[in-house]
DRENLOSE-684074 format. One record per residue (C-alpha): residue in one letter; x, y, z. Coordinates in steps of 0.2 Angstrom, whole numbers, plus 5000, padded with zeros to 4 digits. Layout:
N
aXYZ
...
***
This chain:
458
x515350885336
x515150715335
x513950635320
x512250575327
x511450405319
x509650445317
x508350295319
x506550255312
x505050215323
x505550045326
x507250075331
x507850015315
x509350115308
x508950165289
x510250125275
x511450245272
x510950355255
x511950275237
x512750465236
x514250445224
x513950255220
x512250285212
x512750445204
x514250345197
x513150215191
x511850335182
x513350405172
x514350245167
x512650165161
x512250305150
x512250285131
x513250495130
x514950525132
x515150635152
x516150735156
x516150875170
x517350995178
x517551095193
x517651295195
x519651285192
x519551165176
x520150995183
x519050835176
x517850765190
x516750645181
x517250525167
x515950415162
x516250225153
x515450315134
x516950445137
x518150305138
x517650185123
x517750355114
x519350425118
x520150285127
x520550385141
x520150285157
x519250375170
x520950335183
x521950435169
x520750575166
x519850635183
x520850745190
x521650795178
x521950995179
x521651045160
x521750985143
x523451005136
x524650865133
x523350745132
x521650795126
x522150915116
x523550975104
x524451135115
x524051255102
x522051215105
x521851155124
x521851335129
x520551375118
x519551235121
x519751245139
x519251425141
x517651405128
x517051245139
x517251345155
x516451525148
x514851415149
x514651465166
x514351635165
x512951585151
x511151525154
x510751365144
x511851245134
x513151285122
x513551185109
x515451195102
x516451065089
x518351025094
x519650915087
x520050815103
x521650685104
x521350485108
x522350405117
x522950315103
x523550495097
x522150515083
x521250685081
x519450655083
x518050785080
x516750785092
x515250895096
x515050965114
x513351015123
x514051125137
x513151195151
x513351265168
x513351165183
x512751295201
x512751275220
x511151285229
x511351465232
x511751495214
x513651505214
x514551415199
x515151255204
x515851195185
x515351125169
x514750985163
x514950925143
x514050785133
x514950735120
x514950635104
x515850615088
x515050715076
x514950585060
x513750495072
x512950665077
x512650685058
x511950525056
x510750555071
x510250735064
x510250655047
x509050505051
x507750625062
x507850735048
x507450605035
x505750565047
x505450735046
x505250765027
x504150595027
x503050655035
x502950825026
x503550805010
x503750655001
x502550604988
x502150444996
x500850425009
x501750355025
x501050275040
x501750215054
x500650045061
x500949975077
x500849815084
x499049805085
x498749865067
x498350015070
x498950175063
x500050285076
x500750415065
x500250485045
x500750625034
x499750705024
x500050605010
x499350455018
x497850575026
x497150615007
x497350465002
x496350395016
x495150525016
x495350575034
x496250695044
x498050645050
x497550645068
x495550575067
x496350395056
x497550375073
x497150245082
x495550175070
x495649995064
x496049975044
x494049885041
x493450085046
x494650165033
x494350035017
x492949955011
x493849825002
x495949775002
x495849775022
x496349575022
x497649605012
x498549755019
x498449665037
x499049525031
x500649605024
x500749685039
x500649525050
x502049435040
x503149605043
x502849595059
x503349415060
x504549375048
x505149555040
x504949655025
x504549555010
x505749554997
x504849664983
x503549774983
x501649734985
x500149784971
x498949814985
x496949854976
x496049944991
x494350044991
x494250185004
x492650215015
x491950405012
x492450424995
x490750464986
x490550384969
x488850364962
x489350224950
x489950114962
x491450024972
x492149974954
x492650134950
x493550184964
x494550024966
x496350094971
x497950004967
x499150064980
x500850004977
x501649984995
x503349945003
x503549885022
x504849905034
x504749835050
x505249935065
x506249895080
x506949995096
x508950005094
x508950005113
x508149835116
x509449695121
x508449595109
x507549645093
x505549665098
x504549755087
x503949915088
x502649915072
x502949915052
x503450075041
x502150055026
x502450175012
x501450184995
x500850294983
x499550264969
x499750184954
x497950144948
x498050204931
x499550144924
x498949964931
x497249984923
x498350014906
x499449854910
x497849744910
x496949834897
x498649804888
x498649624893
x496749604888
x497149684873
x498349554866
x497549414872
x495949444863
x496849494849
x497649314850
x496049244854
x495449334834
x496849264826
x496649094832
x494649094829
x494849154809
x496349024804
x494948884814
x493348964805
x494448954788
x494448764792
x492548754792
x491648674777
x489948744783
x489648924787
x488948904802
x490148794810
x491348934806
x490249054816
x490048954832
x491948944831
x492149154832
x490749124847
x491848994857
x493449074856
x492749244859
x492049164877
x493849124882
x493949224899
x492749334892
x490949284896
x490049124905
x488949094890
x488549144874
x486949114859
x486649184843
x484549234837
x484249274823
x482849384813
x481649254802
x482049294783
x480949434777
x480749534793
x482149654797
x481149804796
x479349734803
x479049784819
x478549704833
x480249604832
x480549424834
x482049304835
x482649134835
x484049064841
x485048994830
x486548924843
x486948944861
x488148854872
x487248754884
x486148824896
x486748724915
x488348734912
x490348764902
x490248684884
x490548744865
x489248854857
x487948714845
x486648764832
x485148734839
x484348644823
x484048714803
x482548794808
x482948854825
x481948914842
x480849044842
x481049184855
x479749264867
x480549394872
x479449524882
x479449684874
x481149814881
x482349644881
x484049704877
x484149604863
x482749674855
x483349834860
x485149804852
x484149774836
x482949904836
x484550034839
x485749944829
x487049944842
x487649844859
x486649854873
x487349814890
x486249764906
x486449714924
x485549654938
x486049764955
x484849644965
x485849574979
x484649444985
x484849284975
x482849264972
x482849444962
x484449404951
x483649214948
x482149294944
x482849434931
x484049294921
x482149194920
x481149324915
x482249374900
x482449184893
x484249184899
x485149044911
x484849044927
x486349134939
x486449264923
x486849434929
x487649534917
x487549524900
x487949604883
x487049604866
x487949644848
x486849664836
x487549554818
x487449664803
x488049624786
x488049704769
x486849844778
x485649704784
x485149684803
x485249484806
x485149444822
x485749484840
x487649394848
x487449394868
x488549354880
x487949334898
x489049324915
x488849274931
x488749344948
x490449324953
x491249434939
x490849594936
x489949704922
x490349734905
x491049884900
x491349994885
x493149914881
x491849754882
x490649814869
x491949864857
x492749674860
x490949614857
x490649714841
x492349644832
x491549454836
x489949504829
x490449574814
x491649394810
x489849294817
x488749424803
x489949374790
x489949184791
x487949174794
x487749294780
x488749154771
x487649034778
x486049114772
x486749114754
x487248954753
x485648894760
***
């Protein structure tokens, strides 16, 4: 019977189907080493993978009616060849491990995924085998392996960002840290995880992005939306020390990005010891340096303004001395006078104000007149944000204007109350705390000691 050319409505006749050359095509451009043989064994497929591994060409191999002599060593090919074609009588792949020969004569280990190959009526037709040397098998298994246990074990919290800054993938690490579940943080912009550090973190991640992974690790100081803390964002400031990768497709003819790797885990409290550590010895400098100056001054007080100045050295904005009128330590209502202070519109060194001082009107509760009734530092902050509020709190408690913090010590000497030290600061740093006080208390005691001189010698 002769073969009948079949035409489309407009008496066009369609192209002939690709057939072998498209399924020839679709296995020479695939990344696997393929193979397949027919119901008797012989080789009727041998892709380019298969050639670049075993340097068989696909002239030499297809066709080919089993594996001895070339493939394989005699003692094995029978093996081989009867484990590869029991496949058909199985459901689903098999996976086997040979030692197959190279054309070069070498003995290479591969794995093999085997599977069955059928007619449309269900009759086996032959095998098909993917194939790859194991070593890279190993690698593959050992780098999805590796991804795995990130994301469920490791200590650090790791999140997968894409291109748009955005996290596509967290393990639980990252999730706790981040006070969210792994699969409601997918997706959300970094401003609606943290509070504060947002700037930085997409910064490193823009330069990753652009340019790589940095070439050390970053200190990244982050706090994180929905972690309740009634004293503040201070206190639950994070330090997050964090490592980038940047990702790319190994199947992209050039390298595009597919997102950054960012891996950290917290390291809060041993920073907070470094720069307490830090602090520490600088103040401890800072006392050193202000005793062999004061040691220098012929007048007592001099020598006491010299503790004050040094002490204010990254420490406080500014800084007065008041003092209690002779005689009247223990008669309530108190009063003061100051005795120095640096100046009041801006940075300079601390100045007596005169031999017989200012008088105070400080309105009953200040916190120096608290400091002296307790006999011990009192701390106090504004927490008004509008500027009219904080202005008017600095004004109404005698102190320089932009004053919003401040800390007073109260100078005692030979079990005598004499006065109060404070020191006040700004807006833009934040409040003093305990480790302040104590800093505070060492300074008063050296300022007590050289006006107590003063009052002797006067």
């Amino acid at each position: 019977m002769s073969a009948t050319r079949h035409t489309n409505r407009t008496g066009e006749t369609p192209p002939a189907a690709p057939g072998p050359a498209l399924l020839s095509a679709l296995l020479d451009g695939m990344d696997a080493a393929l193979c397949a043989f027919d119901a008797d064994g012989a080789i009727t497929h041998w892709n380019r993978e298969a050639e670049h591994l075993l340097g068989w060409s696909a002239a030499e191999a297809v066709g080919r009616p089993g594996l001895a002599g070339w493939l394989a060593l005699p003692g094995d090919a029978e093996e081989i060849h009867a484990r590869l074609l029991g496949v058909t009588g199985a459901t689903g792949r098999q996976v086997h491990e040979f030692a197959l020969l190279t054309k070069d004569g070498r003995r290479l280990l591969v794995r093999v995924q085997a599977a069955a190959v059928t007619t449309a009526s269900g009759q086996p037709a032959g095998v098909y085998c993917a194939f790859s040397e194991v070593h890279a098998q190993i690698d593959l298994e050992r780098s999805i392996a590796l991804s795995e246990a990130l994301f469920e074990d490791a200590a650090w919290g790791v999140v997968l960002v894409d291109v748009d800054l955005r996290p596509a993938t967290a393990n639980g690490q990252a999730a706790r840290a981040l006070r969210m579940g792994r699969s409601a943080l997918l997706g959300r912009p970094f401003g609606e995880l943290l509070e504060q550090g947002t700037e930085e973190l997409e910064s490193a991640l823009q330069h990753v992005l652009a340019q790589g992974a940095p070439p050390a690790q970053a200190d990244i100081w982050v706090v994180v939306r929905g972690e309740g803390d009634p004293s503040g964002a201070e206190s639950r400031r994070r330090c997050w020390r964090s490592a980038f990768v940047r990702l790319a497709s190994p199947l992209a003819e050039q390298a595009v990005p597919l997102g950054v790797g960012w891996m950290f885990h917290d390291i809060t409290e041993a920073k907070v010891a470094e720069q307490e550590a830090a602090v520490a010895r600088f103040r401890d400098h800072q006392l050193h340096r202000a005793a062999r100056a004061a040691a220098e001054c012929a007048d007592p007080m001099e020598a006491a303004t010299v503790y004050l100045d040094f002490a204010l050295a990254g420490f406080a904005d500014h800084g007065m001395v008041d003092l209690l009128p002779p005689g009247t330590a223990e008669l309530p209502p108190r009063r003061l006078i100051r005795a120095a202070a640096t100046p009041a519109e801006g940075p300079g060194p601390c100045l007596p104000t005169g031999p017989h001082g200012v008088p105070l009107r400080y309105p009953a509760g200040h916190p120096a007149l608290q400091a002296v009734d307790r006999g011990s530092s009192v701390r106090a902050s504004c927490s008004g944000a509008d500027p009219a509020v904080t202005e008017g709190w600095a004004v109404a408690r005698k102190w320089p204007q932009g004053a919003q913090h401040a800390l007073c010590a109260v100078l005692r000497s030979r079990g005598r109350t004499l006065g109060v030290l404070t020191f006040l600061r700004g807006g833009a740093r934040r409040a003093f705390s305990r480790g302040d006080a104590m800093y505070a208390e060492d300074v008063a005691v050296r300022v007590a000691s050289a006006l107590d001189l003063a009052e002797l010698l006067g």
